[in-house]
C-alpha positions as CSV (number, residue, x, y, z in Angstrom):
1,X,208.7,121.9,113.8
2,X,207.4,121.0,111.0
3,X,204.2,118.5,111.4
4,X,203.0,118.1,107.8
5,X,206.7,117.4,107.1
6,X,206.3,114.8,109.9
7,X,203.4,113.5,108.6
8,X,204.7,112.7,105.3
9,X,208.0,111.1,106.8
10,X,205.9,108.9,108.9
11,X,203.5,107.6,106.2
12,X,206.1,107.0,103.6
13,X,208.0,105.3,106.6
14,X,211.2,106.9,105.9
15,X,213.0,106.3,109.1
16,X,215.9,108.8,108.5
17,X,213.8,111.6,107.8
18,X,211.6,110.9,111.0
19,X,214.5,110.2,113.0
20,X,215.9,114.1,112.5
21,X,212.6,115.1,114.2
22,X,213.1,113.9,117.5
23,X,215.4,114.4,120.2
24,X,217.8,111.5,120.0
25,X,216.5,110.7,124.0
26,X,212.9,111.0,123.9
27,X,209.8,108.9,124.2
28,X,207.2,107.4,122.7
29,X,203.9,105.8,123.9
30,X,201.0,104.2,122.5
31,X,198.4,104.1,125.2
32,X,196.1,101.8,123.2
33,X,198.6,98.8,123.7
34,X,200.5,99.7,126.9
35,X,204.0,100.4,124.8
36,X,206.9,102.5,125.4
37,X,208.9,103.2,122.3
38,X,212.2,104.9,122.3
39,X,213.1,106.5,118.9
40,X,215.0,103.7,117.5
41,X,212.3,101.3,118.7
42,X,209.4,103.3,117.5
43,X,210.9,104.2,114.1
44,X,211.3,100.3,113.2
45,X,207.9,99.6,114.6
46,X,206.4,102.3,112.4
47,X,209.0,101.7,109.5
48,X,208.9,98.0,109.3
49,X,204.9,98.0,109.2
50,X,203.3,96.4,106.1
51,X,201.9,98.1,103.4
52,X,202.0,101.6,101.7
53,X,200.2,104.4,103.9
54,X,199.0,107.6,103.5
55,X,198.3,110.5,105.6
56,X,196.0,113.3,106.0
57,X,196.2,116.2,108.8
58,X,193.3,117.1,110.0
59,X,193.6,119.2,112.6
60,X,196.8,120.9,114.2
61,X,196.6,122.7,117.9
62,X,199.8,124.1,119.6
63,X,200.2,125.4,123.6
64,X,203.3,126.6,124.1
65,X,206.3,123.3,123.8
66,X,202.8,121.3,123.5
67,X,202.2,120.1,119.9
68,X,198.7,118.5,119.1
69,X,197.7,116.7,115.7
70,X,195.0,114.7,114.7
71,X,196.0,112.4,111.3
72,X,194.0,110.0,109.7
73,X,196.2,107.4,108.2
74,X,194.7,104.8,106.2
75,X,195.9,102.2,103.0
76,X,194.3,101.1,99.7
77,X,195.8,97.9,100.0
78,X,193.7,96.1,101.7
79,X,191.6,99.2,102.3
80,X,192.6,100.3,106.4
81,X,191.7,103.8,108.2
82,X,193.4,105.1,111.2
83,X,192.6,108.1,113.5
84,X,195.1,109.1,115.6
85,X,195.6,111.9,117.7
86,X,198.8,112.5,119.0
87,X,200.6,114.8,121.8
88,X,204.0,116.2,121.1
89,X,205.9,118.1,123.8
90,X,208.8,119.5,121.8
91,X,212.2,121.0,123.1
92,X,214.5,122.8,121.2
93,X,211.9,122.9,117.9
94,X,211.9,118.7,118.1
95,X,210.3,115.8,119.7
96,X,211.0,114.9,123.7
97,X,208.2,113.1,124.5
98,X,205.3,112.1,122.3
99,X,201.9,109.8,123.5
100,X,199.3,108.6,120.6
101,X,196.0,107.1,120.9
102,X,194.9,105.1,117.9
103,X,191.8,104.3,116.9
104,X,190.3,102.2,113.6
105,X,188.0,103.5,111.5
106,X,184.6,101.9,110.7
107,X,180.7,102.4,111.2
108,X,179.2,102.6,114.7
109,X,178.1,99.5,116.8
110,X,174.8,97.9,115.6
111,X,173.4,98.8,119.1
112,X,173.9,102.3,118.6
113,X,172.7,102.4,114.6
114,X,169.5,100.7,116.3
115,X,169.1,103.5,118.4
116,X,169.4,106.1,115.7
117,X,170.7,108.8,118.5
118,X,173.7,110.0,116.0
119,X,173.4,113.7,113.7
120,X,176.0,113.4,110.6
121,X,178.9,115.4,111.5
C-alpha cells in the first residue's frame, strides 16, 4: 500500500480514490470521540469536512500487516493543525481495520510554560 498516496487522497478528500484503499468491510475508529466508522461512513465524514487541507507525513513505521503513520494535517483557511497518528492493519495490500487518535495543534498549557520544564525538540 501506498501511504503517501493515501495521504494525498485523504487531504484533497477525494472519496473515490480513498475508497480503492480499503477493504470494502473494514473499520474505522476515532478514539478521541468514541466513533466507529465504516468506509462509507468515514469517507463522507472525512469528505464532507469543510475547508481545503493539506498533509504532511511525518513518520511511517510498518510490522508485518501492521501499518503506522504519523500526519500532520492542517488548513490556511482559517489557519488549523492536526497530529494524527494512525494504525492500519492491512490485508491483501489494503485497509481492514484502521484506529486514529487526533490531536490539535497549539502551544503548551500556561501551567506547564510557567514551569519552564520543556527542551525544544
Amino acid at each position: 500500500m501506498d501511504i503517501q498516496q493515501y495521504w494525498a487522497a485523504t487531504a484533497t478528500q477525494d472519496a473515490a480514490r480513498m475508497r480503492t484503499f480499503f477493504h470494502i468491510d473494514a473499520i474505522i475508529r476515532w478514539h478521541n470521540t468514541n466513533e466507529q466508522f465504516t468506509v462509507e461512513e468515514f469517507l463522507r465524514a472525512n469528505c464532507e469536512y469543510p475547508g481545503t487541507w493539506y498533509a504532511e507525513l511525518e513518520r511511517i513505521e510498518q510490522l508485518d500487516n501492521l501499518l503506522i503513520s504519523v500526519t500532520r494535517i492542517y488548513s490556511m483557511e482559517p489557519a488549523e493543525s492536526h497530529h494524527v497518528v494512525c494504525f492500519m492493519q492491512l490485508k491483501d495490500g489494503r485497509i481492514a481495520a484502521m484506529d486514529e487518535y487526533w490531536g490539535e495543534d497549539g502551544a503548551a498549557p500556561q501551567w506547564r510554560l510557567d514551569k519552564t520544564i520543556k527542551e525544544p525538540p
